[in-house]
PASEBA-1860 file (N, C-alpha, C; in nm, 3 decimals):
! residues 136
1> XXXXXXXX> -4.480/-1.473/-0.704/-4.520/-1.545/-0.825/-4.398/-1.607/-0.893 ~ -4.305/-1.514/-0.870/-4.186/-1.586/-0.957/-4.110/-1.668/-0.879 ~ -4.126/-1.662/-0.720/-4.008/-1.771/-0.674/-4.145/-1.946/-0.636 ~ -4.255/-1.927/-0.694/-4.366/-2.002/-0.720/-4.287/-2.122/-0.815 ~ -4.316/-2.012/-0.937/-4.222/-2.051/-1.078/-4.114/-2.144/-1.033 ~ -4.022/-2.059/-1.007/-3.879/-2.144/-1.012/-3.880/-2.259/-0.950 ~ -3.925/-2.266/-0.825/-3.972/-2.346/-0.725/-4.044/-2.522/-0.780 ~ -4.139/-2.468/-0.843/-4.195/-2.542/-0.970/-4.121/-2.601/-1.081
9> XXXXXXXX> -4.035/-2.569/-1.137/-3.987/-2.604/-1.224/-3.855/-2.649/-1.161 ~ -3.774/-2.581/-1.125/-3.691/-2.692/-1.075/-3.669/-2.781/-0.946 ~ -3.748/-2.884/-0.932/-3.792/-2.982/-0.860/-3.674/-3.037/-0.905 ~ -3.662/-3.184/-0.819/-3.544/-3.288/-0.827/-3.562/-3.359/-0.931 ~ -3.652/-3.365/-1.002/-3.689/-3.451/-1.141/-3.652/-3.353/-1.240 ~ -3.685/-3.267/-1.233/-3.610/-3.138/-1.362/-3.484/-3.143/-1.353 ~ -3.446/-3.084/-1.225/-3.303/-3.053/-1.239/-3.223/-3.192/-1.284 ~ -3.230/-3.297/-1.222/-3.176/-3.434/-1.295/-3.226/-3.438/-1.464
17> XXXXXXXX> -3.301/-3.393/-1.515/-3.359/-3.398/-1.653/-3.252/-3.273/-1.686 ~ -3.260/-3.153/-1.659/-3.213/-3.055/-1.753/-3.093/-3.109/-1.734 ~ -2.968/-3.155/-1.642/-2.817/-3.180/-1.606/-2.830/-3.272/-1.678 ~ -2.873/-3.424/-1.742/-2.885/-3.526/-1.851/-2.884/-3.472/-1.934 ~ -2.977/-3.390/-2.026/-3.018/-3.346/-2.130/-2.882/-3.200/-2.161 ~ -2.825/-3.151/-2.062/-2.690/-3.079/-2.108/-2.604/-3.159/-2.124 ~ -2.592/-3.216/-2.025/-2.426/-3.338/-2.034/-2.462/-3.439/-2.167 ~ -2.573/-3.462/-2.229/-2.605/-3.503/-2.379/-2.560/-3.413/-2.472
25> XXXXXXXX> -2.607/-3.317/-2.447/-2.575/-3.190/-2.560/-2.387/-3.229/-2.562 ~ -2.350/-3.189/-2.470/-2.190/-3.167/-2.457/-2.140/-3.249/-2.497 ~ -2.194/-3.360/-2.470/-2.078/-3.526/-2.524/-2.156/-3.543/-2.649 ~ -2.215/-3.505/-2.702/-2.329/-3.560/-2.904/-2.212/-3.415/-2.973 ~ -2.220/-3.303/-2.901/-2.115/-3.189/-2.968/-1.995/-3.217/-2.996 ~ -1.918/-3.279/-2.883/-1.821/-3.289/-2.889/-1.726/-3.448/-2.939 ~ -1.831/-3.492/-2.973/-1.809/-3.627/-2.994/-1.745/-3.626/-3.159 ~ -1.795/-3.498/-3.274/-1.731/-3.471/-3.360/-1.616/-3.406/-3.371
33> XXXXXXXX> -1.521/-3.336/-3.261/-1.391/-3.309/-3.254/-1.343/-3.396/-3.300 ~ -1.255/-3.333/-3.380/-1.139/-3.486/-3.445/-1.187/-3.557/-3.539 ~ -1.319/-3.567/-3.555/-1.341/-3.677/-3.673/-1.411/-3.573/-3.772 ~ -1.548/-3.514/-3.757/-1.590/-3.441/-3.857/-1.566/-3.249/-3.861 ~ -1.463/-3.228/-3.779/-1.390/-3.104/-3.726/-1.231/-3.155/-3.709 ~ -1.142/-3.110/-3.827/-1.018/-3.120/-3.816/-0.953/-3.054/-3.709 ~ -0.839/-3.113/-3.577/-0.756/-3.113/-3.500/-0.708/-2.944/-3.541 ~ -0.646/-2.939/-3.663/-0.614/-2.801/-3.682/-0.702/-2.707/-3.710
41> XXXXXXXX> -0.835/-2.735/-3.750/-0.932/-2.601/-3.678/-0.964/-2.551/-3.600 ~ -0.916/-2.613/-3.486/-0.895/-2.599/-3.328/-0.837/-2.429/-3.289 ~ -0.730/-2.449/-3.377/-0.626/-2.327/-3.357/-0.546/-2.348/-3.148 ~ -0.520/-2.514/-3.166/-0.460/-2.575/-3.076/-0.326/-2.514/-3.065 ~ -0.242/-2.489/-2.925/-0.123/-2.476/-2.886/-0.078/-2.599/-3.013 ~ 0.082/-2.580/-3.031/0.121/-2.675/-3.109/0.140/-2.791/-2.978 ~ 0.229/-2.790/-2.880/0.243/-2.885/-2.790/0.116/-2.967/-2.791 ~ -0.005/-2.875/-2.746/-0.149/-2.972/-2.709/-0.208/-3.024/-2.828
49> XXXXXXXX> -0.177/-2.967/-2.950/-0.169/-3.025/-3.076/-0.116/-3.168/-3.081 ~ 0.011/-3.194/-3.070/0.100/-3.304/-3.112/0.036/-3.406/-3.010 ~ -0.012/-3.378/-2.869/-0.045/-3.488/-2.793/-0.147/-3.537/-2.789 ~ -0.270/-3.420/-2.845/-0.408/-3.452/-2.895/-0.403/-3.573/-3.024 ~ -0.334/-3.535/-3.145/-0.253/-3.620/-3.243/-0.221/-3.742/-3.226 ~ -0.134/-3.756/-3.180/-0.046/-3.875/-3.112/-0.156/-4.004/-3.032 ~ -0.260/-3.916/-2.957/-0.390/-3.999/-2.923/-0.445/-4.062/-3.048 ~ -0.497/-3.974/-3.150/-0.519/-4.040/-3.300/-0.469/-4.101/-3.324
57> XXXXXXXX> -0.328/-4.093/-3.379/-0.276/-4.183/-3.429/-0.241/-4.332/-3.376 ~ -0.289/-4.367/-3.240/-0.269/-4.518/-3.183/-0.350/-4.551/-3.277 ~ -0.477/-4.489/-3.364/-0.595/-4.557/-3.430/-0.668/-4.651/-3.344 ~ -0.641/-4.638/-3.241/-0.851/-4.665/-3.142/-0.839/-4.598/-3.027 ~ -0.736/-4.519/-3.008/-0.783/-4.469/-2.843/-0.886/-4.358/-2.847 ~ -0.858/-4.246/-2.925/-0.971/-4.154/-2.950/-1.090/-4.154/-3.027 ~ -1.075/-4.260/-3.133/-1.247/-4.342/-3.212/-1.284/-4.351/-3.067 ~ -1.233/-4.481/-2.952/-1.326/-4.575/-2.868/-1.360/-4.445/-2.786
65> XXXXXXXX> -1.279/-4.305/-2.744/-1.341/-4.212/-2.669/-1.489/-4.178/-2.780 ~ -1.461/-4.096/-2.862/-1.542/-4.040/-2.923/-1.661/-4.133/-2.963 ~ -1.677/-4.219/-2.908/-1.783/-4.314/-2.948/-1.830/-4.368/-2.861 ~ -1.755/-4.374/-2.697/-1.840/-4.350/-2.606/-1.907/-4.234/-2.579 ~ -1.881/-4.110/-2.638/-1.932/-3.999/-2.623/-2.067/-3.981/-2.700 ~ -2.047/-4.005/-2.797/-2.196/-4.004/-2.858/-2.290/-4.134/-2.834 ~ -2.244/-4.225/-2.814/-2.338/-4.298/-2.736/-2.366/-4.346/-2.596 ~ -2.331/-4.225/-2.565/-2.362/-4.181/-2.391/-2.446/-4.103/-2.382
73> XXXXXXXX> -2.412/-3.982/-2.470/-2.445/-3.867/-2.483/-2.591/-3.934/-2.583 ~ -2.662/-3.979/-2.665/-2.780/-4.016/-2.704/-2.863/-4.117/-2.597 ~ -2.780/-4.185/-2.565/-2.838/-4.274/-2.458/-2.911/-4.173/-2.309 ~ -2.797/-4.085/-2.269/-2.887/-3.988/-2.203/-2.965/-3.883/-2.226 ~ -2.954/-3.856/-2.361/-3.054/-3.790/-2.434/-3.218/-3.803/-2.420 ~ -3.218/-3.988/-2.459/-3.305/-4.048/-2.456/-3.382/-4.142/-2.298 ~ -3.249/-4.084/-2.201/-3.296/-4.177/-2.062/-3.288/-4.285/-2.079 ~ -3.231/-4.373/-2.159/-3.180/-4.474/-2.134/-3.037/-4.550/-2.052
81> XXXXXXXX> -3.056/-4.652/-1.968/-2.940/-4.708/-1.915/-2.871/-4.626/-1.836 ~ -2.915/-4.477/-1.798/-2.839/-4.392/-1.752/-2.730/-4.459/-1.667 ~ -2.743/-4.535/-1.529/-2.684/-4.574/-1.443/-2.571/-4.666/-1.494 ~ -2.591/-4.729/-1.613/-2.502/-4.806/-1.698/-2.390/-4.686/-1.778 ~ -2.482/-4.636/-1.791/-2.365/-4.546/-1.908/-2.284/-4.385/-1.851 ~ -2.328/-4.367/-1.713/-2.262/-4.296/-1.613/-2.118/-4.354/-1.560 ~ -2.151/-4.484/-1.557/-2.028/-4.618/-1.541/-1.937/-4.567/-1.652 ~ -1.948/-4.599/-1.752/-1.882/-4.564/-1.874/-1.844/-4.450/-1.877
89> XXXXXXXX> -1.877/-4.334/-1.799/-1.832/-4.197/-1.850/-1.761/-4.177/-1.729 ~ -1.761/-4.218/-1.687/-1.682/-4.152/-1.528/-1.516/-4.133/-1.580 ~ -1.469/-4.261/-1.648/-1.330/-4.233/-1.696/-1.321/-4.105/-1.775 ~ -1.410/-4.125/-1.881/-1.394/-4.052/-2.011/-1.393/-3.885/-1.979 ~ -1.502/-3.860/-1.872/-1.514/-3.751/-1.830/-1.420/-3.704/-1.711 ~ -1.374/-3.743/-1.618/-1.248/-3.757/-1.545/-1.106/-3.741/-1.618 ~ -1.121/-3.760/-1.797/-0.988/-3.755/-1.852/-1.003/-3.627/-1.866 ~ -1.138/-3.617/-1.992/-1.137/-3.451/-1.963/-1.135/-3.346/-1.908
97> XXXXXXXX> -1.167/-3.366/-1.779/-1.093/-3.286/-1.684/-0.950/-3.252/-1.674 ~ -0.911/-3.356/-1.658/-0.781/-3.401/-1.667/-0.670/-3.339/-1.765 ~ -0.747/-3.327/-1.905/-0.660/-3.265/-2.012/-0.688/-3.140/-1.970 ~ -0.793/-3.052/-1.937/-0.803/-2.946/-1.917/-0.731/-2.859/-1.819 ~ -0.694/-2.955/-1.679/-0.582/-2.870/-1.612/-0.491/-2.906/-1.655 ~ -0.440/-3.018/-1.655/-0.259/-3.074/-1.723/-0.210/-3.048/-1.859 ~ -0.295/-2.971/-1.938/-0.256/-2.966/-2.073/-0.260/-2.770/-2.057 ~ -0.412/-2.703/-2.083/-0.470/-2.636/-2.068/-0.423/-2.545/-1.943
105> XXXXXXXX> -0.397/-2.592/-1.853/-0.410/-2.490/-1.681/-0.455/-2.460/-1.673 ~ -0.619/-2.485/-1.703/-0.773/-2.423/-1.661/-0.872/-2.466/-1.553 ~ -0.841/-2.466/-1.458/-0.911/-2.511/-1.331/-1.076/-2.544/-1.343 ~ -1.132/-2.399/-1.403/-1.277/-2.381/-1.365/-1.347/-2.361/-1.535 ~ -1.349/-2.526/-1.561/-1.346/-2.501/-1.735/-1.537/-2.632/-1.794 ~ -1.556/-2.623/-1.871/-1.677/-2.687/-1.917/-1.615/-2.879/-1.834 ~ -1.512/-2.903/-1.896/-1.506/-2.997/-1.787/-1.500/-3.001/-1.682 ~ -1.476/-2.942/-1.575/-1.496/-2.966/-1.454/-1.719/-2.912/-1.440
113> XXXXXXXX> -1.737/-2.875/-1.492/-1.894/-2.871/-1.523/-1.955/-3.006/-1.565 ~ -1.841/-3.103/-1.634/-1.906/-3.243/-1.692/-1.892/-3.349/-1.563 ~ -1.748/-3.305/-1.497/-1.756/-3.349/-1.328/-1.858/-3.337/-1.244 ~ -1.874/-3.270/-1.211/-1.992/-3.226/-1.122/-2.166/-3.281/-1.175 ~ -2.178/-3.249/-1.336/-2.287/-3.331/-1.383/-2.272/-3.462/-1.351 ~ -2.221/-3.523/-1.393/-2.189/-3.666/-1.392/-2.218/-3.722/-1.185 ~ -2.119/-3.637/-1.149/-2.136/-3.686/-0.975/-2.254/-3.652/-0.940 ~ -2.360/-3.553/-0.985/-2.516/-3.510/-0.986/-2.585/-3.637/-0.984
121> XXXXXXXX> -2.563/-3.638/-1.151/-2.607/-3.827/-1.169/-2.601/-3.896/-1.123 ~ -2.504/-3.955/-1.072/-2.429/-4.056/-0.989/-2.482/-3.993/-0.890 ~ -2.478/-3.986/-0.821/-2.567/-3.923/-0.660/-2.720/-3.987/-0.655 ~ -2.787/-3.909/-0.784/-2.951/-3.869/-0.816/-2.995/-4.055/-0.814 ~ -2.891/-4.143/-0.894/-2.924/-4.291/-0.933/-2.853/-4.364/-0.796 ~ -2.793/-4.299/-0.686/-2.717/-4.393/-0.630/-2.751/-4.518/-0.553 ~ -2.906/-4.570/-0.523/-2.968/-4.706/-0.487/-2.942/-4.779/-0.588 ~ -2.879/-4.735/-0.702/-2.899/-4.859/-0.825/-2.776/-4.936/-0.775
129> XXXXXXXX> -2.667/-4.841/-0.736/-2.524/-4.850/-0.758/-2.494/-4.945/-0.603 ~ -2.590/-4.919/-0.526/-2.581/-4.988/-0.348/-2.493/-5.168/-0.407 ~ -2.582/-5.250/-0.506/-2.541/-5.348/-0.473/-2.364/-5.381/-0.605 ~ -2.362/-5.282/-0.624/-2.210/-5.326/-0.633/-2.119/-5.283/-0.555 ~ -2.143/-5.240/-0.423/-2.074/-5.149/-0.337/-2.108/-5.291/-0.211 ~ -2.181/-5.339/-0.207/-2.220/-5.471/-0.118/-2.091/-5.560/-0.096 ~ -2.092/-5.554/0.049/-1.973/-5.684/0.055/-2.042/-5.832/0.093 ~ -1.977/-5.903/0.018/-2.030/-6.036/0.040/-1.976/-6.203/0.076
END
C-alpha cells in the first residue's frame, strides 16, 4: 500500500513540480539576504564578510543577483517561462556554489542542492533547449 503511495505521487510530473516549487522557496528566501537581513546578522567570517560587502558596494552587482533571484524564484513558483529563467539561473546558481566551496570549504552544502535542481530542470525541459544547440 505504501510503495502504491509513493509510486503515485512521485511520478515525473511531481517530482519536476516539488524540485521547482523548492528551488522557488530557496531563491524568494534568499533573495532578502543583504537587503531586508543585514550582512552582519549573518554572524559571517570577517574575511567572507568584507568580500560579501565589497560585492554591495559596486551598487548593482548584488541588487542585479538578488533580483534575479526573486524573480526566478516567483516565476517558478508560478511555472512560468521556466526554460527561460533556468537560462538566467544557471550563472547565478553556479556562483553559489561557487562561494560555497571557495569562500566556505563546504563541498556538500544547500548549493550544490540548487546545482543539481537546476540540472533536474534543465534535463526535465531539455527539447525546448534542442534548437539552440542546432548547428546551422
Amino acid at each position: 500500500m505504501k510503495a502504491i503511495f509513493i509510486h503515485k505521487v512521485l511520478t515525473k510530473k511531481n517530482l519536476e513540480r516539488i524540485v521547482r516549487i523548492w528551488m522557488s522557496y530557496v531563491l524568494i528566501s534568499n533573495a532578502g539576504v543583504g537587503t531586508l537581513i543585514p550582512l552582519r546578522d549573518l554572524g559571517l567570517p570577517d574575511h567572507i564578510f568584507q568580500i560579501i560587502q565589497g560585492m554591495w558596494d559596486t551598487g548593482f552587482m548584488m541588487e542585479m543577483v538578488k533580483l534575479t533571484e526573486l524573480v526566478a524564484g516567483v516565476a517558478l513558483l508560478f511555472n512560468c517561462y521556466v526554460p527561460l529563467i533556468l537560462m538566467a539561473l544557471i550563472p547565478v546558481v553556479l556562483n553559489i556554489y561557487g562561494m560555497h566551496v571557495f569562500l566556505f570549504h563546504s563541498y556538500i552544502t544547500q548549493g550544490l542542492a540548487l546545482v543539481l535542481a537546476c540540472a533536474f530542470l534543465v534535463y526535465q525541459h531539455r527539447e525546448k533547449y534542442k534548437p539552440l544547440t542546432a548547428l546551422r
